[in-house]
N, C-alpha and C positions, 0 to 999 in steps of 0.2 A: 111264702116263697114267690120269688122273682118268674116270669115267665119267661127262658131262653128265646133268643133270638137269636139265630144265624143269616150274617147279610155278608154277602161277597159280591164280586167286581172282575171280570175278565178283560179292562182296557177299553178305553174310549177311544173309537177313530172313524174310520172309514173302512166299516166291516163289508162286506162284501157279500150279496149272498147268497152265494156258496158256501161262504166259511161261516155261518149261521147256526144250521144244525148240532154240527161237530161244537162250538163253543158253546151251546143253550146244552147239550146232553156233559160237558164238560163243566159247566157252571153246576149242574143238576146233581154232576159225581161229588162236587167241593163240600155244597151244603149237606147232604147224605153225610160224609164223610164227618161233618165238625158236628153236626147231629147224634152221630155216635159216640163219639168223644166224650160230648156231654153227657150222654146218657149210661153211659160207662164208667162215670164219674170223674171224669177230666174236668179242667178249670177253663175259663175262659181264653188263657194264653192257652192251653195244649188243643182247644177247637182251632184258635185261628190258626196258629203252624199247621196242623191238621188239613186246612182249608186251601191255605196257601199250597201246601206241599205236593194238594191232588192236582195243582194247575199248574206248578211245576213240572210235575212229571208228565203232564199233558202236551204234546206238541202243537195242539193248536192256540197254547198262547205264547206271548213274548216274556217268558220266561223258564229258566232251568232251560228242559231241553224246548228248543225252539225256538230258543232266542235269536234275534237279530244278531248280523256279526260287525264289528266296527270297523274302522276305515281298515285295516290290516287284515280282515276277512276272520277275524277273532271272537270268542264270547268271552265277556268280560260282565259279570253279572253282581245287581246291588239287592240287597235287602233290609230290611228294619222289623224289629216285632216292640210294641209294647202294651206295660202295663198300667190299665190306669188306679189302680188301689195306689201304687208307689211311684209314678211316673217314673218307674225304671221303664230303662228301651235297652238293647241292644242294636247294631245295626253293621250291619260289612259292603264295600264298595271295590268295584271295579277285581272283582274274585273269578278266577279259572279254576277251571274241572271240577266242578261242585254242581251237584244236581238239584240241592235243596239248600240256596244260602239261605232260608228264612231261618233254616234250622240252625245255621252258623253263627246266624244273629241272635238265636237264642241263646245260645252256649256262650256269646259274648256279654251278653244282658246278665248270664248267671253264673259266668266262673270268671269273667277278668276283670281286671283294674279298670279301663278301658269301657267305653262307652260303645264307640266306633273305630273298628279297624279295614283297613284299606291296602287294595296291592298284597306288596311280598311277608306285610305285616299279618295279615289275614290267611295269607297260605299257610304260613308258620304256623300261627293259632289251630287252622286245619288240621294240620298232620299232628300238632300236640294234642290235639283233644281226638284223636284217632278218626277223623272224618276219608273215608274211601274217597281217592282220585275219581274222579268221573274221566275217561275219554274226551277229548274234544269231540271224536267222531260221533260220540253217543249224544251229546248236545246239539250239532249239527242236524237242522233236517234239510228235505231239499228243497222247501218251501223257502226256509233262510237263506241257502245259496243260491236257488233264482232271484232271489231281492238284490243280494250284497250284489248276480253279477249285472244287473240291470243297472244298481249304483255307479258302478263303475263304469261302465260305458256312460255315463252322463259327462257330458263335456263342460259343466257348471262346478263338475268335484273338482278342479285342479285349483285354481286361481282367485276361488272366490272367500273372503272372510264368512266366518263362524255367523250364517243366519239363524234362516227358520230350525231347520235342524238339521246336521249334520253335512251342510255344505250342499246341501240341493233344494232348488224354489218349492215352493209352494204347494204348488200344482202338481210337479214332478214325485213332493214326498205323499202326496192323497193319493198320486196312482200308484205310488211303491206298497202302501202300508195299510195294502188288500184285510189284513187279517188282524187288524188293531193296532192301537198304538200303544207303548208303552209298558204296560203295569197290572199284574193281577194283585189283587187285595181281599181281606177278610178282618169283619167286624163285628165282636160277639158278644151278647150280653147272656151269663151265665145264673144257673138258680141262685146263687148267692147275693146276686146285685155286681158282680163284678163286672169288668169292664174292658178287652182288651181289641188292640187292631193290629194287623199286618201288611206291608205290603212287598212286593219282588218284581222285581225286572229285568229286561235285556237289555234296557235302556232304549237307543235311537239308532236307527240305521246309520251304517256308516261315521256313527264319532268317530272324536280324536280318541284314540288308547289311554285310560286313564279317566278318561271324564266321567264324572258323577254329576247325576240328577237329581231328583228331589227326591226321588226311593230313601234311599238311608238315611234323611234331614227329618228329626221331629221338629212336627207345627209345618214342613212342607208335605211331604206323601202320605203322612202319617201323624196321628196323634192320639191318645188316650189318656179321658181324667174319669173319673169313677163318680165325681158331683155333676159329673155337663152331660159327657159320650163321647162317641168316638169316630175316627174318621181315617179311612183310605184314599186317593187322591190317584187322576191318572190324567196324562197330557202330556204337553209338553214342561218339560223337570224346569230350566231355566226362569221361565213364566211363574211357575209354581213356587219355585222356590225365594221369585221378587215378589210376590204377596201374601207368602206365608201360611197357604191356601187353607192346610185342615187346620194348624190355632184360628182363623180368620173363622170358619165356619161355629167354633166351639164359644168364641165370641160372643159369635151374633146369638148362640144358644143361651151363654149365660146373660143376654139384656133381653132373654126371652120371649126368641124367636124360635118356632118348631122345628125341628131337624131337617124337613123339607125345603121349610122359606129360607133359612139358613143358610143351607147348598148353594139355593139358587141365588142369594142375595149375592155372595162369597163370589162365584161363577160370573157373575152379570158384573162384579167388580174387575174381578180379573179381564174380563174381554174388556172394559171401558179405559183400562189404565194401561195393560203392556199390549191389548189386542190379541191377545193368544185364547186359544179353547183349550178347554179341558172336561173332566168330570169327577163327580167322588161320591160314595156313599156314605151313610152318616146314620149314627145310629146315638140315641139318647139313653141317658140312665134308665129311663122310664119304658124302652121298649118301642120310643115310634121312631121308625124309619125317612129316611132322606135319601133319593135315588134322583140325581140332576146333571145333564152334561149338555154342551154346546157343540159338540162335535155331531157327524153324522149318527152314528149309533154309538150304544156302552152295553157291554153284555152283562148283564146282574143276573140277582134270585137270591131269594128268603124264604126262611121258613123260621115260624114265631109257633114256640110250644110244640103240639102234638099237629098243628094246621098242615094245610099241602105247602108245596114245594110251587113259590113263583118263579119264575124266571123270562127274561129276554134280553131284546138291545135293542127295542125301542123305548119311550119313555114310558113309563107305566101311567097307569089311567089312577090318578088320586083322589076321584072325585067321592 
């Protein structure tokens, strides 16, 4: 028998901290959570939805509720799950009043023609497979409305093309994006030897309405093969998704490289070629873990077998 492993990911940015606590006891609920699953005899896909869905429903990340709202003061939310025995994935993009797309993305993975649905196509799917409305207001917190109105008073949103993200510098998106960037994720190796990842998000403050990042793109936010491992991804999506960031890492795994050097190698490409940061975890057939980011902090934790529960959002000591 395999020794599970559960590794999650609450977003790499410029955490803040304050908002520390709340995401380290928040990362601490996910792993608990997909630890049960397993051991209640779930499979490695029903840990990571499991994983994803506690951070979801968590308002201290950018995702489900608490997501960032886009230029229109809207959530608009992407997700992906896969599997790596089959390289099946599902995945949905740019979806309203859904609390748990990862879950949408499952149901696309296992009941439709369809790979990836997006938009009005995605809503439909919703209400066919009986998914409950979520409220806008209940995704709304006030955390994301002081952001989006601070967006807006920025006198850089009118006139300027599509940069760093979402139409404001640099500088101006590291003071908005107190509480993470991007993307909560989960990567799980179960007793069987299987293999699965997820990831979800709000995206980026202030987008265009419609845009998708590298959330829903396997081999960008995500990826799972059941001979390499597997990989969640968080940063900026455009960057991510011009390097290909988790196939890139699973790569480097199969010309055997450790899950960690992997990360890093992957990462330290990515900054040298489009300049953008990011982070991912990374978890091997075998059980060893990869936790690497360029950004200021990345909130993670794991738990391998019966062991304690790690966690934080600074880089872990792999010595």
């Amino acid at each position: 028998m395999v020794v599970p492993v559960i590794l999650v990911h609450g977003g790499a940015g410029n955490i803040s901290d304050e908002n520390i606590c709340e995401m380290v006891k928040g990362i601490k609920c996910a792993v608990i959570k997909g630890y049960e699953v397993l051991s209640n005899g779930g499979n490695c896909v029903d840990a990571a939805q499991a994983c994803v869905e506690v951070m979801e429903a968590d308002p201290a990340f950018n995702a489900g509720r608490g997501a960032v709202l886009n230029s229109f003061g809207e959530v608009e939310l992407d997700a992906i799950i896969m599997e790596g025995k089959t390289l099946n994935f599902g995945s949905v993009g740019a979806v309203k009043n859904i609390l748990h797309p990862v879950a949408l993305a499952r149901k696309v993975m296992e009941k439709s023609r369809a790979c990836m649905l997006v938009g009005e196509g995605a809503a439909q799917f919703a209400k066919d497979e009986g998914f409950t409305s979520t409220p806008t207001y209940d995704l709304v917190t006030e955390s994301s409305i002081i952001s989006y109105e601070k967006f807006s008073c920025n006198p850089e949103c009118a006139d300027t093309e599509f940069e760093l993200v979402c139409f404001i510098s640099k500088a101006h998106f590291k003071e908005l994006c107190g509480a993470g960037v991007g993307t909560v994720g989960a990567v799980v190796l179960d007793a069987c030897g299987n293999i699965a990842s997820a990831t979800s998000t709000g995206g980026t403050l202030g987008k265009p309405p419609g845009r998708l990042g590298d959330t829903p793109i396997p081999g960008g936010g995500c990826y799972a093969q059941d001979d390499v491992g597997a990989v969640s991804a968080t940063g900026r999506g455009e960057s991510i998704m011009r390097v290909c960031l988790s196939y890139r890492i699973l790569n480097l795994m199969k010309q055997g490289m450790s899950a960690q050097k992997a990360t890093e190698e992957a990462l330290c490409y990515m900054q040298s070629t489009v300049g953008d940061a990011a982070g991912a975890i990374t978890l091997s057939n075998c059980g060893d873990i990869g936790i690497a980011f360029c950004t200021k902090r990345m909130a993670w934790g794991f738990k391998k077998g019966k062991g304690p529960i790690h966690a934080g959002v600074e880089m872990p000591d792999h010595s």
